[in-house]
Backbone as ProteinMPNN parsed JSONL, in Angstrom:
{"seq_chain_A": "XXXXXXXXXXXXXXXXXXXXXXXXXXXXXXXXXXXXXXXXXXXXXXXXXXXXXXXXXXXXXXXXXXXXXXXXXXXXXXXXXXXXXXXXXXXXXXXXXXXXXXXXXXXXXXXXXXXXXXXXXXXXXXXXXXXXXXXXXXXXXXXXXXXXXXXXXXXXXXXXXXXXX", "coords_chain_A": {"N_chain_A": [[100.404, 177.145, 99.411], [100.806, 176.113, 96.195], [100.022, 175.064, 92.903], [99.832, 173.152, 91.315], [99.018, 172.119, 88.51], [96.112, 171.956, 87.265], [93.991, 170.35, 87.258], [94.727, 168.775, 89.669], [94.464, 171.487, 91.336], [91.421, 171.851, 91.121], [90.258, 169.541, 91.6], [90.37, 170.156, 94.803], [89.311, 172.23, 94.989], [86.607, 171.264, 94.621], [86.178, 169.74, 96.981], [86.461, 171.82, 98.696], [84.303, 173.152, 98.147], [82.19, 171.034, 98.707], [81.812, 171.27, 101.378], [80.496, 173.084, 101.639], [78.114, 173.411, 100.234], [77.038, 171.393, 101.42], [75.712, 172.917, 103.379], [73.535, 174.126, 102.007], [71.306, 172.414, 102.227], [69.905, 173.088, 104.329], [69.022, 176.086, 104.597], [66.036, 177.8, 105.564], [63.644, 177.734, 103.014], [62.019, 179.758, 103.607], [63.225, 181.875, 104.92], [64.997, 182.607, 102.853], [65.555, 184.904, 101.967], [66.411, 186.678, 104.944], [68.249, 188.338, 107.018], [70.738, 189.776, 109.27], [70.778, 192.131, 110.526], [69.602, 195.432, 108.491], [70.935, 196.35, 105.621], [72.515, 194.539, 105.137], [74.481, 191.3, 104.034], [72.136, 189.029, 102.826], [70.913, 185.45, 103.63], [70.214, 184.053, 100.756], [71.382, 186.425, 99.723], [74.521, 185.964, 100.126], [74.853, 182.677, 98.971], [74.461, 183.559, 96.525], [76.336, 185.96, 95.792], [78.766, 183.995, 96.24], [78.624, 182.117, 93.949], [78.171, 183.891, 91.961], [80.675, 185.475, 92.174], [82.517, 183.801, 92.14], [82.22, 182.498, 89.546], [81.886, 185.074, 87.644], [83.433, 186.769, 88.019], [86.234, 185.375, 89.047], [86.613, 183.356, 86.959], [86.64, 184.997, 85.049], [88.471, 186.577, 85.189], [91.294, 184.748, 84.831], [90.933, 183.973, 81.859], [91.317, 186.19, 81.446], [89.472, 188.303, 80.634], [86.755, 191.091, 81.036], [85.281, 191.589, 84.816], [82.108, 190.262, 85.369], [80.456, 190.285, 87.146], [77.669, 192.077, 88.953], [76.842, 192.451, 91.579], [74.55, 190.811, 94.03], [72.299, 190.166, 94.527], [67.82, 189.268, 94.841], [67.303, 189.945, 91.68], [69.288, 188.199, 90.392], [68.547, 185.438, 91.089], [65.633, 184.4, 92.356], [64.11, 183.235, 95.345], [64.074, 179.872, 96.568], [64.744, 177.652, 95.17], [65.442, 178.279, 92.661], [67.679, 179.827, 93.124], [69.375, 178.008, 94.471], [69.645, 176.565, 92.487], [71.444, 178.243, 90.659], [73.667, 178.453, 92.403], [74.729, 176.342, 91.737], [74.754, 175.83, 89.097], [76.351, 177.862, 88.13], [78.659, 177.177, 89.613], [79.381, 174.911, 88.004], [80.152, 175.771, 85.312], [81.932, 177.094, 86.079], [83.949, 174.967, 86.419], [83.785, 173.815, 84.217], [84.9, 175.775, 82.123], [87.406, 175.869, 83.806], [88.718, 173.732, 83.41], [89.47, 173.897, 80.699], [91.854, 174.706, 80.869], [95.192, 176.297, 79.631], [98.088, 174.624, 80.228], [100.544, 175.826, 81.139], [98.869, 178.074, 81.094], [98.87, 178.547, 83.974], [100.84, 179.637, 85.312], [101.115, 182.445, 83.838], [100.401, 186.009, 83.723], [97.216, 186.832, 85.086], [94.988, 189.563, 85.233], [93.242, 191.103, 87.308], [90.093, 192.937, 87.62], [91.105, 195.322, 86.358], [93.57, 195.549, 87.991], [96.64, 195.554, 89.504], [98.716, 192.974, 87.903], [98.761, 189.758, 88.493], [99.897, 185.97, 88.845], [98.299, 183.429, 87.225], [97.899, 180.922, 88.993], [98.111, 182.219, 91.356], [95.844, 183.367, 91.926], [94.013, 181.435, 91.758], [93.966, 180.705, 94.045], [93.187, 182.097, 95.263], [90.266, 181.998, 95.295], [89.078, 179.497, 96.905], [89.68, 180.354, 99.245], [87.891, 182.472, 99.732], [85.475, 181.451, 99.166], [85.476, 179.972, 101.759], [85.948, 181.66, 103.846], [82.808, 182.895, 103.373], [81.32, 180.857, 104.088], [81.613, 180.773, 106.586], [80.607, 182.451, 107.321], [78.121, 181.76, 106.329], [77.4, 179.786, 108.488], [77.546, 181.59, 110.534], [75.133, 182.811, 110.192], [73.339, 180.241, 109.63], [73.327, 179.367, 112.758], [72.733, 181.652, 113.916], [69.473, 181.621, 113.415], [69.052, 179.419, 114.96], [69.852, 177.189, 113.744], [70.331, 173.797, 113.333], [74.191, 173.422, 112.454], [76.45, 170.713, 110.719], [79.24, 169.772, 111.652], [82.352, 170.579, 110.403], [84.667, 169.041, 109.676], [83.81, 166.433, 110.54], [83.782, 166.021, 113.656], [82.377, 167.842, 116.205], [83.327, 170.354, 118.211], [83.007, 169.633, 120.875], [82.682, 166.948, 121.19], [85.553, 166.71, 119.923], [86.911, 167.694, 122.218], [85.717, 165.899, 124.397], [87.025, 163.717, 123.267], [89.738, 164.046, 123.66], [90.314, 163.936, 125.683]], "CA_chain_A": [[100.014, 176.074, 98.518], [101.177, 176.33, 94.976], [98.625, 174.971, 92.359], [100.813, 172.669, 89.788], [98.186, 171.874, 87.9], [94.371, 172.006, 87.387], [93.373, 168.904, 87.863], [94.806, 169.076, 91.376], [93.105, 172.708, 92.013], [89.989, 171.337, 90.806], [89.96, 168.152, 93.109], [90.958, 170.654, 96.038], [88.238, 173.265, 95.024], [85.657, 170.387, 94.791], [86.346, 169.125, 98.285], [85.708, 173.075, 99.624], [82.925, 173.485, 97.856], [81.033, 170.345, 99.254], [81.603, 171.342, 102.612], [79.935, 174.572, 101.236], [77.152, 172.742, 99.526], [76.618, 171.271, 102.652], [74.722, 173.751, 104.097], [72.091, 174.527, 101.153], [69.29, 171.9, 102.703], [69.903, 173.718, 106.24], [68.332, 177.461, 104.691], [65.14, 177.518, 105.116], [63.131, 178.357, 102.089], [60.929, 181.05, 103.953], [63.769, 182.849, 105.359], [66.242, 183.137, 102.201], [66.18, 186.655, 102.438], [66.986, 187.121, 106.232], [69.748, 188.879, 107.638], [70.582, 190.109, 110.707], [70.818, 193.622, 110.101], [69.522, 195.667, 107.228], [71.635, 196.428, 104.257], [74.029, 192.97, 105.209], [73.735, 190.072, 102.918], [70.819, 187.869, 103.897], [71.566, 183.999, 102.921], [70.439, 184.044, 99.636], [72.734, 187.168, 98.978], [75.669, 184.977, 100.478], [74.702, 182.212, 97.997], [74.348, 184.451, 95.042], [77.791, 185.88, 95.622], [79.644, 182.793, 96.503], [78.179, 181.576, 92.944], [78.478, 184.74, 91.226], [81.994, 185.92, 92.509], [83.414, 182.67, 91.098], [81.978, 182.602, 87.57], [81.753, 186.304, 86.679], [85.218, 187.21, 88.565], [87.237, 184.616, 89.421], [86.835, 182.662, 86.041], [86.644, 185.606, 83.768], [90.026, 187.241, 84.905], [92.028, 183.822, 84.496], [90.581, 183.95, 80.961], [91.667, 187.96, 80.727], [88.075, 188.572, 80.199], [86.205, 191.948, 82.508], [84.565, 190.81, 85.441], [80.387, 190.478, 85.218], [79.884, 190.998, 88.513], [77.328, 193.0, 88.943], [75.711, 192.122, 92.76], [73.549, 189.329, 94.397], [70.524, 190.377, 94.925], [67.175, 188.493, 94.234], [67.552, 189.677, 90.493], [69.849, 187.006, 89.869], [67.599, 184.028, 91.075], [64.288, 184.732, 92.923], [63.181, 182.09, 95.669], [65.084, 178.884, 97.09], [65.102, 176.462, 94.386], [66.232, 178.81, 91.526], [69.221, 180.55, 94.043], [70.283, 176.699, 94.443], [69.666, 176.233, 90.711], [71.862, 179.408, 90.421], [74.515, 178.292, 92.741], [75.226, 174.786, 90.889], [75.177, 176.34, 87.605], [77.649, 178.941, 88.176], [79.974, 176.5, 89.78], [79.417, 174.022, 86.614], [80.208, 176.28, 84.401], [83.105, 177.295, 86.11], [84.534, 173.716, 86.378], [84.128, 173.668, 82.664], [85.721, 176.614, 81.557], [88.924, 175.824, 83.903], [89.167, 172.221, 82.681], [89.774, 174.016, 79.072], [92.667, 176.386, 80.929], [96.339, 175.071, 79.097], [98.572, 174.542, 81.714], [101.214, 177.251, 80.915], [97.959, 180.053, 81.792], [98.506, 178.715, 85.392], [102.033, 180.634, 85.3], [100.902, 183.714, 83.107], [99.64, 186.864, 85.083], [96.142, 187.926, 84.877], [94.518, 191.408, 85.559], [91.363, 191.336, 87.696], [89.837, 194.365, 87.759], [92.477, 196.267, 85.996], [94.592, 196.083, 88.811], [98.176, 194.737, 89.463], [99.011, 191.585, 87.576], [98.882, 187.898, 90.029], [100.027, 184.724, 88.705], [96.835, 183.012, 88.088], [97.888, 179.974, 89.905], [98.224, 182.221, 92.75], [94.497, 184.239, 91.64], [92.772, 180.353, 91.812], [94.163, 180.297, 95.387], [91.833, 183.028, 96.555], [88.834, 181.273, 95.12], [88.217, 179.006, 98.054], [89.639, 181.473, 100.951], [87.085, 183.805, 99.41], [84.072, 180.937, 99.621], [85.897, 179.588, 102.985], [85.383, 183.049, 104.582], [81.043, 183.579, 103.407], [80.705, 179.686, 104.523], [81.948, 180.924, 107.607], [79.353, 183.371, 107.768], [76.457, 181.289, 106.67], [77.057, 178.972, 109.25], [77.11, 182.272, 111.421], [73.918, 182.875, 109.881], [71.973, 179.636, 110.377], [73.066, 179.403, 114.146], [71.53, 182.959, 114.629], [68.4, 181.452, 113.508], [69.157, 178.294, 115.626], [69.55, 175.851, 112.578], [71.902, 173.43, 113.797], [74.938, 172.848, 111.57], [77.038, 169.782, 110.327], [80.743, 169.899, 111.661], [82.886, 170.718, 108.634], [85.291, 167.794, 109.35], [83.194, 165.398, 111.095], [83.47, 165.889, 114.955], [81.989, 169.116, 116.955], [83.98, 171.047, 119.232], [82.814, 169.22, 121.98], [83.407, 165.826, 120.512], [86.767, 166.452, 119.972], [87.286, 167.646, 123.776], [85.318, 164.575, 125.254], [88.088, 162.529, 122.953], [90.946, 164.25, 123.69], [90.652, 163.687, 127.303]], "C_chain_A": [[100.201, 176.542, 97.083], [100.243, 175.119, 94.348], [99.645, 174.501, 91.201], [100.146, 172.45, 88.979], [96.702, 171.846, 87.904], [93.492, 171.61, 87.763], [93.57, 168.643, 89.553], [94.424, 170.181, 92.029], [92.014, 171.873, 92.194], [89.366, 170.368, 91.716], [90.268, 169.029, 94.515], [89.223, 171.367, 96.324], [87.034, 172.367, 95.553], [85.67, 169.941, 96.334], [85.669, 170.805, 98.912], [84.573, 173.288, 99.319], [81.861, 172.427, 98.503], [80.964, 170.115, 100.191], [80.79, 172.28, 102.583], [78.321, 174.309, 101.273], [76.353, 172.167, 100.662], [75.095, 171.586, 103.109], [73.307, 174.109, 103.38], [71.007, 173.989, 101.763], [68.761, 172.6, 103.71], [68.887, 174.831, 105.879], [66.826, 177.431, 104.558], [64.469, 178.309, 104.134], [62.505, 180.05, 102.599], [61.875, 182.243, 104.461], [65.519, 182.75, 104.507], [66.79, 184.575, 102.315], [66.265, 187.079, 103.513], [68.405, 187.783, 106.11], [69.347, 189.454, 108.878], [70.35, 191.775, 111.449], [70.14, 194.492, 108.447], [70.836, 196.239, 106.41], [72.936, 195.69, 104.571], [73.198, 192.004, 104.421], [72.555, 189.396, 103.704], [71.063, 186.377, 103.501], [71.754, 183.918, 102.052], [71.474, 185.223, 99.089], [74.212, 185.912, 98.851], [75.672, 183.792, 99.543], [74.961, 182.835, 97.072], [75.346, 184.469, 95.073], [78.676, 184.937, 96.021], [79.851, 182.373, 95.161], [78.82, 182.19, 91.812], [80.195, 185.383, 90.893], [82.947, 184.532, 91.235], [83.088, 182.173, 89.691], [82.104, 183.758, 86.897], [82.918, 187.229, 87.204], [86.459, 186.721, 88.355], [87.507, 184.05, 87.359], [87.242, 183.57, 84.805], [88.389, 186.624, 83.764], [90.749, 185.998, 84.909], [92.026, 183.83, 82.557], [90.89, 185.526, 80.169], [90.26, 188.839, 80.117], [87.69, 189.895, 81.663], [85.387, 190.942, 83.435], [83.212, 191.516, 84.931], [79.842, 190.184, 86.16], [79.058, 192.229, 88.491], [76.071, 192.662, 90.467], [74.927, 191.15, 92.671], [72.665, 189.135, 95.276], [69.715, 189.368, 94.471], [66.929, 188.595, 92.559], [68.624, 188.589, 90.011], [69.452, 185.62, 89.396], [66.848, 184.085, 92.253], [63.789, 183.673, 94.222], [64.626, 180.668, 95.794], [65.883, 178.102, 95.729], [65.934, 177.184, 92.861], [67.834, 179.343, 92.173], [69.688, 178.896, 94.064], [70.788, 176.756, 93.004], [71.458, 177.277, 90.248], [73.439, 178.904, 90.847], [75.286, 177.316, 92.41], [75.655, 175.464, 89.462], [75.98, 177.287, 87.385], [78.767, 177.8, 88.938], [80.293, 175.179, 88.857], [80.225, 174.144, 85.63], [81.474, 177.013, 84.923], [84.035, 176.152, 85.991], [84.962, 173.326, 84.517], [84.521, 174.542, 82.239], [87.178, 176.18, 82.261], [89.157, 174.744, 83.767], [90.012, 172.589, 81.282], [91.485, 174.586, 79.378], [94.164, 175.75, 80.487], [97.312, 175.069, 80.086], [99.589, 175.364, 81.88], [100.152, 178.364, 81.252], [98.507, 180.13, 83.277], [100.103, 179.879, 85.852], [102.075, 182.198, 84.586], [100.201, 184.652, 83.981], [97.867, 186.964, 84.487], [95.829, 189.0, 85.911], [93.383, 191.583, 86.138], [91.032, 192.775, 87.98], [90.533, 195.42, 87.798], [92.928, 196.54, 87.11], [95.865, 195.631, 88.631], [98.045, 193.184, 88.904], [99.576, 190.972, 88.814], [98.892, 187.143, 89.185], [98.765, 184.166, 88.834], [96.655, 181.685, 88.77], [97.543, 180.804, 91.614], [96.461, 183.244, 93.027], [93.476, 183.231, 92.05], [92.822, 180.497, 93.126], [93.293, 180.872, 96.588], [90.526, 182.311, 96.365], [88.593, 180.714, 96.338], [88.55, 179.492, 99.222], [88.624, 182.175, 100.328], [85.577, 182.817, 99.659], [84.42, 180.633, 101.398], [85.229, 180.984, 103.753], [83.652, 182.976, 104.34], [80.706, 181.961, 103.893], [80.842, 179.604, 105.694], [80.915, 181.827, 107.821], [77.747, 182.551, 107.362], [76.157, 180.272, 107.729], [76.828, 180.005, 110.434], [75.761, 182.362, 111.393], [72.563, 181.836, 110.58], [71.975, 179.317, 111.866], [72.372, 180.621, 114.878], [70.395, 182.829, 114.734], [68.322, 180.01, 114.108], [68.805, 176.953, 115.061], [71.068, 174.695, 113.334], [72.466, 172.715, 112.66], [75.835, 171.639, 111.699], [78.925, 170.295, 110.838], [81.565, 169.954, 110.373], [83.799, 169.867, 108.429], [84.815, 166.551, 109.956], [83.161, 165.35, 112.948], [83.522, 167.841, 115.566], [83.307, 169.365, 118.091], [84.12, 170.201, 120.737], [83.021, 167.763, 121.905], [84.718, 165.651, 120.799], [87.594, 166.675, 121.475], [86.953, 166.615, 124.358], [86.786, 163.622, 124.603], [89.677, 162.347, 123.048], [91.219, 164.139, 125.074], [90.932, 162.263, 127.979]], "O_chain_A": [[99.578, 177.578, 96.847], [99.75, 174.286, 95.108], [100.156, 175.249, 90.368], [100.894, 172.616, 88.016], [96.241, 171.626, 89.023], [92.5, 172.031, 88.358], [92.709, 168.388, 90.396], [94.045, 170.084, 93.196], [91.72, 171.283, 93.234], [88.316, 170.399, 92.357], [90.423, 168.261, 95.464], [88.376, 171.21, 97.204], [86.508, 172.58, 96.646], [84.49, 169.873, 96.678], [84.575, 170.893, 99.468], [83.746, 173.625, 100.166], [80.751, 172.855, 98.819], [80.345, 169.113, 100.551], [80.186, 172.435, 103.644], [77.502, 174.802, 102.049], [75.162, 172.43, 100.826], [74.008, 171.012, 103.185], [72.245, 174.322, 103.964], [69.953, 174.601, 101.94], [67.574, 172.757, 103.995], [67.87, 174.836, 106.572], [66.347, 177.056, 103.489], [64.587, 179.53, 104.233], [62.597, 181.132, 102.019], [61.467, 183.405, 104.457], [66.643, 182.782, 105.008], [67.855, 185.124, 102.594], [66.214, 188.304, 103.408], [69.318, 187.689, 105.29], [68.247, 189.615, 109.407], [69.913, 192.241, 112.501], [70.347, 193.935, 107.369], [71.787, 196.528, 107.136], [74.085, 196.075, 104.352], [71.995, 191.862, 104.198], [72.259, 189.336, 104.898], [71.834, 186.495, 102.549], [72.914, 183.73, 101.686], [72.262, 185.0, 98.17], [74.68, 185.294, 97.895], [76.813, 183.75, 99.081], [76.087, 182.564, 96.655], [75.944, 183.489, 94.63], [79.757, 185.512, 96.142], [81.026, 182.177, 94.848], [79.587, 181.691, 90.988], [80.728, 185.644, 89.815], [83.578, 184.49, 90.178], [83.807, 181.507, 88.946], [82.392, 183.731, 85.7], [83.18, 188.331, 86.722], [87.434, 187.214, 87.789], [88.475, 184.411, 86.689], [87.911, 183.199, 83.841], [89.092, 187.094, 82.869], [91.604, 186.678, 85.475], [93.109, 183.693, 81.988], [90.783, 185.904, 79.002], [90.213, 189.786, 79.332], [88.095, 189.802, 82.822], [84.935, 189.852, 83.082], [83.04, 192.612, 84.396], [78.678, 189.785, 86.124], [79.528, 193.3, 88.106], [74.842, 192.652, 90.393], [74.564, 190.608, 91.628], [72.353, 188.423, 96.23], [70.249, 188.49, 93.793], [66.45, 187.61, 91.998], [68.432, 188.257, 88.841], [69.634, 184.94, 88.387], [67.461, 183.792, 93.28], [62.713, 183.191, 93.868], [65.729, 180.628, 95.248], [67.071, 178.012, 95.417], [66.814, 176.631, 92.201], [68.911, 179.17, 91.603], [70.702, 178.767, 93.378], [71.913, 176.928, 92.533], [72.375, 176.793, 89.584], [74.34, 178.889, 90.008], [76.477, 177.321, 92.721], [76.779, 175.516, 88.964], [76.306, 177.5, 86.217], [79.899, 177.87, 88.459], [81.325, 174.522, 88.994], [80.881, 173.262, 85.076], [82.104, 177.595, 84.04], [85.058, 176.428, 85.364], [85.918, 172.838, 83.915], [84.784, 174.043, 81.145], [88.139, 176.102, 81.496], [90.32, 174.598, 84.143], [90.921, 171.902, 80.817], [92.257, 174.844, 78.454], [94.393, 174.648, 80.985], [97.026, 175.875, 80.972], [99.614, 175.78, 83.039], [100.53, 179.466, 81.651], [98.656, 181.2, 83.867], [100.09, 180.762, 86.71], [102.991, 182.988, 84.813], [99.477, 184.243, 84.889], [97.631, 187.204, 83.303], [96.281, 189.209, 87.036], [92.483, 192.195, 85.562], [91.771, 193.585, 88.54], [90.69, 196.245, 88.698], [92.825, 197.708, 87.482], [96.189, 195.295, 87.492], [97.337, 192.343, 89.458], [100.361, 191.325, 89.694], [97.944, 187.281, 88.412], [98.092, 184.176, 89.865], [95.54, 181.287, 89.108], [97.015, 180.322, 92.616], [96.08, 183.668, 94.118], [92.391, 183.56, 92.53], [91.711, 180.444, 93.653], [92.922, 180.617, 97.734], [89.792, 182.083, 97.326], [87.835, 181.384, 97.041], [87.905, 179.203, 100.23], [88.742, 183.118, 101.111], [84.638, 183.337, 100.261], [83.629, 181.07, 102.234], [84.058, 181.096, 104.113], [83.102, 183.016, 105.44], [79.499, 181.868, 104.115], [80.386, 178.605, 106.249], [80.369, 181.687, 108.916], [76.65, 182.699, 107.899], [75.012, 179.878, 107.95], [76.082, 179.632, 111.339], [75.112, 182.057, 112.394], [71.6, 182.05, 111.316], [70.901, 179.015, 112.385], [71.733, 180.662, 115.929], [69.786, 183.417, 115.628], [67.379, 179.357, 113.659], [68.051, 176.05, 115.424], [72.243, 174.888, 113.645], [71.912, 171.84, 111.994], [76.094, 171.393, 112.877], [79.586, 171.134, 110.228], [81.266, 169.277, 109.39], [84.068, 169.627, 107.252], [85.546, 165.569, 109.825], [82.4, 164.52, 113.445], [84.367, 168.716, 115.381], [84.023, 168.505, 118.605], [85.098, 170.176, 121.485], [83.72, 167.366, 122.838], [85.166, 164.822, 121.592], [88.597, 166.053, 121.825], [87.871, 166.133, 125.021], [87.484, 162.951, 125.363], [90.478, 161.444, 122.806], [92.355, 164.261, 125.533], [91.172, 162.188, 129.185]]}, "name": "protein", "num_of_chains": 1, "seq": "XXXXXXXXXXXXXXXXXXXXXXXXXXXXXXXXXXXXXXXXXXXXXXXXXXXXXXXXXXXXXXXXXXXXXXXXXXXXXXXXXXXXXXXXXXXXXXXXXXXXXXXXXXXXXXXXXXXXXXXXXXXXXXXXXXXXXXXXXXXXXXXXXXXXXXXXXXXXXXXXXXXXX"}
């Protein structure tokens, strides 16, 4: 997928993200910090960095700026309603910085984490394989704690077998 313009990222991104978004009512407050194991993310990590990754990474090397990544722990945002708070406002605030981006950047390289220059058309492209992948794990997540989730295109597994028969 090549990325001609912004406006058509942006409407793409938006669509992954509110399959993403989705899931926020599902966690329950009392068990943001679960995980399944110790020292693996626990939900709210997985939030945090979903949030974090794409405002203080993603946005700041398109912009040639260091990343401000610095982990997504409960220092970030403490408790359900601020980690939501957290996770809207970092993807806000990314929406509005790459609205500004001129449309010649999308062909210019940037440098994430002083490594090898990427085309940052082809740098936006990881953005939603990179949420795609942890939305894949929080839905691992809330079925471990036997939350039941929302099909991500509208018919379950089993759905689509009863209809295909």
């Amino acid at each position: 997928m090549q990325i001609p313009d912004i406006d058509s990222f942006l409407d793409y991104y938006q669509s992954v993200r509110a399959r993403t978004r989705r899931l926020l009512p599902l966690v329950p407050p009392a068990q943001l910090e679960w995980t399944y194991r110790p020292g693996k993310f626990t939900l709210g990590d997985q939030l945090r960095h979903i949030a974090a990754i794409e405002r203080q990474l993603y946005v700041e090397a398109v912009f040639d700026r260091p990343s401000q990544y610095a982990g997504c722990g409960p220092g970030l945002a403490a408790g359900y309603e601020a980690t939501v708070a957290f996770f809207d406002r970092c993807h806000a605030e990314t929406l509005a910085a790459l609205r500004t981006l001129p449309p010649e950047r999308l062909q210019e390289k940037c440098y994430p984490l002083g490594g090898p220059g990427i085309t940052v058309w082809k740098w936006l492209r990881l953005l939603p394989e990179h949420e795609i992948h942890h939305r894949g794990q929080l839905y691992m997540y809330l079925g471990m704690l036997g939350i039941e989730t929302p099909p991500i295109f509208g018919l379950s597994s089993e759905e689509l077998t009863r209809r295909s028969v």
